[in-house]
C-alpha positions as CSV (number, residue, x, y, z in Angstrom):
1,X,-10.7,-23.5,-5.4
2,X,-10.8,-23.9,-9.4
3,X,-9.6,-26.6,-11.9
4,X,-5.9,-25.2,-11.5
5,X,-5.7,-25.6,-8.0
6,X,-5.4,-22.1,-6.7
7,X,-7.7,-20.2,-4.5
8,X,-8.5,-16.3,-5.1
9,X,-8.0,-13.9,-2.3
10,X,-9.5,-10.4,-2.0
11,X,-8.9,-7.3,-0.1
12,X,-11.4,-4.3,-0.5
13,X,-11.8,-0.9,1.1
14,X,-15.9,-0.1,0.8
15,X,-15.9,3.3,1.8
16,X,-18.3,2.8,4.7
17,X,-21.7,4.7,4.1
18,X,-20.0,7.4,2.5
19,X,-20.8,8.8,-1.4
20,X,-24.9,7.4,-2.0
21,X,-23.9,4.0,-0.1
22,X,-27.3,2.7,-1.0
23,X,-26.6,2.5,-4.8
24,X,-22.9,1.8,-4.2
25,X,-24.0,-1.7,-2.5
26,X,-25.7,-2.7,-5.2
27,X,-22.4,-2.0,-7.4
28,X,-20.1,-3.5,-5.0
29,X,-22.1,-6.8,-4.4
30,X,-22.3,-6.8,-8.7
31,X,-18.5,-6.6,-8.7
32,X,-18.1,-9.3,-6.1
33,X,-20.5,-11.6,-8.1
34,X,-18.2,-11.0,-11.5
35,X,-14.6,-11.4,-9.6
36,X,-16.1,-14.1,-7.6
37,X,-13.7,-14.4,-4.6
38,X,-12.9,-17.6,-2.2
39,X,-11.2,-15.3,0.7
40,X,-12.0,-11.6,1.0
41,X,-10.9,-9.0,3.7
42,X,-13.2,-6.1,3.7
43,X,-12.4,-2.9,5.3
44,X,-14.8,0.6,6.8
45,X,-17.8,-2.3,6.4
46,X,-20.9,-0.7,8.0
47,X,-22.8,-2.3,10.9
48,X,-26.0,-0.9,12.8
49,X,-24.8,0.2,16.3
50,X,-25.1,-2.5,19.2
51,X,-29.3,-2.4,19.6
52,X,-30.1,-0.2,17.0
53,X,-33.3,-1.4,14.8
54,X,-33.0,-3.3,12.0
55,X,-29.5,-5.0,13.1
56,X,-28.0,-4.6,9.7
57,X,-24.0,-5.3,8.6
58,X,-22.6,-4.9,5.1
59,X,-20.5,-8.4,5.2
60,X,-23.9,-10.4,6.4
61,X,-25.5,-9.0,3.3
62,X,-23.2,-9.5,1.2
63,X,-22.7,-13.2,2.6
64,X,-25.9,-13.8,2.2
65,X,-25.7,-12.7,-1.0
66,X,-23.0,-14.7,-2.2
67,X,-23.1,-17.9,-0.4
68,X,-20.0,-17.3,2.4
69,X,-19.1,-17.6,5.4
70,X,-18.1,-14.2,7.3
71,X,-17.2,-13.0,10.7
72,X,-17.1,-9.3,11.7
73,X,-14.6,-7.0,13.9
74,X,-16.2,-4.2,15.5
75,X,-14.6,-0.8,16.1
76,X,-14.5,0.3,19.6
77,X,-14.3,3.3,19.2
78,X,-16.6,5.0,16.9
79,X,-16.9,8.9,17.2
80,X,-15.2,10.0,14.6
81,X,-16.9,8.0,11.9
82,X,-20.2,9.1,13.5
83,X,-19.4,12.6,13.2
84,X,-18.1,12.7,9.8
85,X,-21.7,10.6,9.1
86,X,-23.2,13.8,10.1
87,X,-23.6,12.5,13.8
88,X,-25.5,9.6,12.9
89,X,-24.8,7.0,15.5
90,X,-27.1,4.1,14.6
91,X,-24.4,2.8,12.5
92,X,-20.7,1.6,13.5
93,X,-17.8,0.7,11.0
94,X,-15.6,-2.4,11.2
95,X,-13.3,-4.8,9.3
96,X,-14.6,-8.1,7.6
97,X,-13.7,-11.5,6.8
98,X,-15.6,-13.7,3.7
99,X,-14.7,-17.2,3.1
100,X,-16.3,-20.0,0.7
101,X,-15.1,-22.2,3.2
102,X,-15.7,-22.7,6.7
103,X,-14.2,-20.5,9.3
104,X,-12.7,-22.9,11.7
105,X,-12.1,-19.8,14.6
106,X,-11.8,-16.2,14.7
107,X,-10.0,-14.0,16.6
108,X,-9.4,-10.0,16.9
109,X,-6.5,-7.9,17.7
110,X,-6.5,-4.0,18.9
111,X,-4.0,-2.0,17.3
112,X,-2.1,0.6,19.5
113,X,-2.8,4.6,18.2
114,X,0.5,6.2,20.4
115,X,-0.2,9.7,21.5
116,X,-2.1,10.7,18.0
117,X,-6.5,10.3,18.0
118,X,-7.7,6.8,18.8
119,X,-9.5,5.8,15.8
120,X,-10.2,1.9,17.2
121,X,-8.4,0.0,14.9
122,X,-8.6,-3.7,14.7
123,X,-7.1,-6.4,13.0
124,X,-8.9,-9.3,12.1
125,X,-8.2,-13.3,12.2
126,X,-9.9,-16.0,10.6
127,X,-8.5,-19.8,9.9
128,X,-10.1,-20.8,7.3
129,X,-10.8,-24.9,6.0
130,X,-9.7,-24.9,2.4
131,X,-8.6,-27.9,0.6
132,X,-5.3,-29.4,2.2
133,X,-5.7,-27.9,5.8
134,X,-6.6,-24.7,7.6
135,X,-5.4,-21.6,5.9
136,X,-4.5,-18.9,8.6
137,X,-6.1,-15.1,7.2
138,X,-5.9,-11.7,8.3
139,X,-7.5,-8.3,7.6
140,X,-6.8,-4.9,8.8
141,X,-7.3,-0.9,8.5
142,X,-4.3,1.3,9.6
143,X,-4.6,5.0,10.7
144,X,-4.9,7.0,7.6
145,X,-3.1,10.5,8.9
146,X,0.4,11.9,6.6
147,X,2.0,12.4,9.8
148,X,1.0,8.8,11.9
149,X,4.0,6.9,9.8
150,X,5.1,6.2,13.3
151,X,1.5,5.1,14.6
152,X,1.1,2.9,11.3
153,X,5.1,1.1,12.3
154,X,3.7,0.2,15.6
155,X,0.6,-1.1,14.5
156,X,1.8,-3.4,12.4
157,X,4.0,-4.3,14.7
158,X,0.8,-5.4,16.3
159,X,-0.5,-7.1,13.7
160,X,2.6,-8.9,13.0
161,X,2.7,-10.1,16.4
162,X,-0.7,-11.1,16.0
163,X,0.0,-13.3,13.1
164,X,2.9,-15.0,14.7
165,X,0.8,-15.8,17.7
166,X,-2.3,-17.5,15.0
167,X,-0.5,-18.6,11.8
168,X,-0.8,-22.2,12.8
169,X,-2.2,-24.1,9.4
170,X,-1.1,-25.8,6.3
171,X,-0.9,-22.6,4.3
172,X,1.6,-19.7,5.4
173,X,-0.2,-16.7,6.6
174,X,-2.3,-14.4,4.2
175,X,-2.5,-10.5,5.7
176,X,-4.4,-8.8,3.5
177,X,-5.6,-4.6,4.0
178,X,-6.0,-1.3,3.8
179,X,-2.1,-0.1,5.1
180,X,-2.9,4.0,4.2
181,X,0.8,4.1,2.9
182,X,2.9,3.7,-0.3
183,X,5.4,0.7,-0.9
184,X,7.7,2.1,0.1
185,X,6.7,3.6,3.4
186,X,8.3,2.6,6.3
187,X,5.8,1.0,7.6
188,X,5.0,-1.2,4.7
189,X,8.8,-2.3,4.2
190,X,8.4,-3.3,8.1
191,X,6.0,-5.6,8.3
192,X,7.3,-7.1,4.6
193,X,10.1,-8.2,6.8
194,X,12.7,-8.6,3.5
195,X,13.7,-5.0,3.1
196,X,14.6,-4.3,6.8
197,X,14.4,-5.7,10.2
198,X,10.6,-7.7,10.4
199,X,8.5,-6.5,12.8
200,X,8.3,-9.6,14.4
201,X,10.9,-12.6,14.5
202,X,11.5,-14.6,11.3
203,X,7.9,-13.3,9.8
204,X,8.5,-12.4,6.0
205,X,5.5,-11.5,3.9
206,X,5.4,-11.2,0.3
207,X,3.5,-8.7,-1.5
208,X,1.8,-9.9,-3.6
209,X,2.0,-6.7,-6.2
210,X,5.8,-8.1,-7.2
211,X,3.8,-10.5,-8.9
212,X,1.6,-8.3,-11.0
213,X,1.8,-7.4,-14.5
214,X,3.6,-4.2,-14.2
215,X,2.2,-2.4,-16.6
216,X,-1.0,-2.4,-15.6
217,X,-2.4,0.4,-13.2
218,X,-1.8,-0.2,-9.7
219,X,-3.6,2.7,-8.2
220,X,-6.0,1.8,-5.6
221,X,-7.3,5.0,-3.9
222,X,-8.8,7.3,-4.5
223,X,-11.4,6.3,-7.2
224,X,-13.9,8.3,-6.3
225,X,-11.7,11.7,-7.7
226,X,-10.7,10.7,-10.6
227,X,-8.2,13.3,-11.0
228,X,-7.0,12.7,-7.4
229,X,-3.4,12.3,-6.7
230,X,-1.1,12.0,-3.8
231,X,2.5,11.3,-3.6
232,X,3.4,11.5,-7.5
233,X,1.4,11.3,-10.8
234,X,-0.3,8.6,-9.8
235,X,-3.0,7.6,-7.8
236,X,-1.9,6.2,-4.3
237,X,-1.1,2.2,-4.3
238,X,-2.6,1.6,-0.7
239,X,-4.0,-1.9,-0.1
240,X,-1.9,-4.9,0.0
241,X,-2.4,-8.8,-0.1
242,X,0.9,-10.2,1.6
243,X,1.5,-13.7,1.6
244,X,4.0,-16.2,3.9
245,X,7.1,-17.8,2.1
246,X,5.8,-21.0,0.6
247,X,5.6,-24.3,1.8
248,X,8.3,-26.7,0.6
249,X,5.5,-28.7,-1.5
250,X,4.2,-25.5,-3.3
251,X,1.5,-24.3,-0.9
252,X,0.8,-20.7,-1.2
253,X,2.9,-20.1,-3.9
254,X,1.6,-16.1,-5.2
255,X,0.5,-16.8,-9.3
256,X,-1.3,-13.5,-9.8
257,X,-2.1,-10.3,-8.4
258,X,-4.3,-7.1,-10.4
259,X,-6.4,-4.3,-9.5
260,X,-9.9,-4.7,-9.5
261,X,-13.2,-3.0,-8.3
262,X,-12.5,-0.1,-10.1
263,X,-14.7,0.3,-12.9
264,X,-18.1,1.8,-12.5
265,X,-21.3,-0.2,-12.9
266,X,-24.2,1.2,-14.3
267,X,-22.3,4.4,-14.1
268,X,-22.2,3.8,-10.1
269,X,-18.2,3.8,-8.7
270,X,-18.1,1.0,-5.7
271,X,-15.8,2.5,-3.7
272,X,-13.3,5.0,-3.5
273,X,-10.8,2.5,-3.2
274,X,-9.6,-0.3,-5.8
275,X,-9.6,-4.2,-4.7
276,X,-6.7,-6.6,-5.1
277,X,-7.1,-10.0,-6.4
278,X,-4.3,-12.8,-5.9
279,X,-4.8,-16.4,-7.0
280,X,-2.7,-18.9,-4.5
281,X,-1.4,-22.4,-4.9
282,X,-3.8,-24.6,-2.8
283,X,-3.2,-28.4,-1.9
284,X,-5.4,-31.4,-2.6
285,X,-3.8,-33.7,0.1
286,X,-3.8,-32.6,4.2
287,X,-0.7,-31.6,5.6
288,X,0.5,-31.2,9.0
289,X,0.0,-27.7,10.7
């Protein structure tokens, strides 16, 4: 938390070990080290397969790096990211949590995939110790087909069930991800909760791009084409920080939201996907969960 009493939360697609992930590392870890994060939800974060030598995983690296905290979800099922990483199977892909502050618990959540591919699916849960009481976080990575609209409603049905079930804190909930669909996909105005019926009782999440600058870019994928486009002129807006309603006193109270991750460094693109950054109202004082 800075002078100003907000905390800054990040969500990040890494593009798993795809386009020269050895150099890309490097860039994304630089990035991290200039945007300088409190929370961050990571999402396709490599990790070597259960007994594969050296145990290896992306977010321990990069916690290391940076001086977090960081728990890891595992994928459980793996086969299609092994094949399309030319059948290497010594390394699995996952969903990742980073926290300047202590994690408190963890928890993880499997997402349903209907009659379409499994692709293992997860969402993640942390409740993190921030100033003024436990702040209750969540990451995920939806299916990424233009026909599995339907898949992505009943995930995040899922994962809104989820954080009804864990969002016990000071702070309202933060669900931050990679959603694979436009604002104003079905699936997205769902688990918002403001546009339609939520998907689960009474939860209403704010996104936190209504309180960007808007006109500043607001593609996040893909970055690696730079002439790629998807559903318009434009490339695809994707990845989401969504915040609770505030608490009476001001607690999580959405200030900011940009793009980031997006420029190249040292002529190295990060990821194919853009970051969010959102700066929160924090508390000074503990409150009652």
């Amino acid at each position: 938390m800075d002078a100003s009493g907000t905390v800054r939360v990040m969500t990040w697609n890494l593009w798993w070990r795809f386009g020269g992930w050895e150099r890309r590392r490097e860039a994304i870890a630089r990035t991290l080290e200039r945007e300088r994060p409190d929370i961050l939800g990571l999402q396709e974060v490599w990790g070597s397969a259960e007994g594969a030598e050296p145990a290896e995983n992306l977010a321990g690296w990069l916690a290391d790096r940076l001086g977090m905290h960081w728990a890891w979800s595992r994928s459980p099922v793996q086969d299609r990211w092994h094949k399309r990483n030319g059948g290497d199977t010594s390394v699995d892909v996952g969903i990742a949590v980073l926290s300047r502050y202590p994690l408190l618990e963890t928890a993880e959540r499997r997402l349903p995939a209907g009659d379409h591919p499994d692709d293992g699916k997860t969402a993640l849960y942390a409740s993190i110790d921030v100033p003024g009481g436990p702040l209750p976080f969540f990451t995920t990575h939806l299916n990424s087909g233009l026909d599995e609209s339907a898949v992505r409603c009943a995930q995040v049905r899922e994962v809104a069930a989820f954080v009804v079930e864990r969002a016990r804190g000071a702070y309202p909930p933060v669900l931050t991800g990679d959603f694979n669909a436009e604002p104003d996909f079905d699936e997205v105005r769902l688990i918002r909760g403001y546009q339609c019926a939520p998907a689960a009782r009474g939860l209403v999440l704010l996104d936190a791009w209504r309180f960007a600058d808007p006109g500043l870019p607001r593609g996040t994928w893909n970055l690696a084409r730079q002439d790629a486009v998807t559903f318009g002129r434009e490339q695809s807006c994707i990845d989401y920080i969504l915040v609770g309603a505030p608490e009476p006193d001001g607690r999580g109270v959405i200030r900011t939201a940009r793009r980031a991750g997006h420029l190249p460094v040292d002529g190295v693109q990060p990821s194919d996907h853009a970051a969010v950054v959102a700066e929160l109202t924090l508390g000074g004082e503990p409150a009652r969960a």
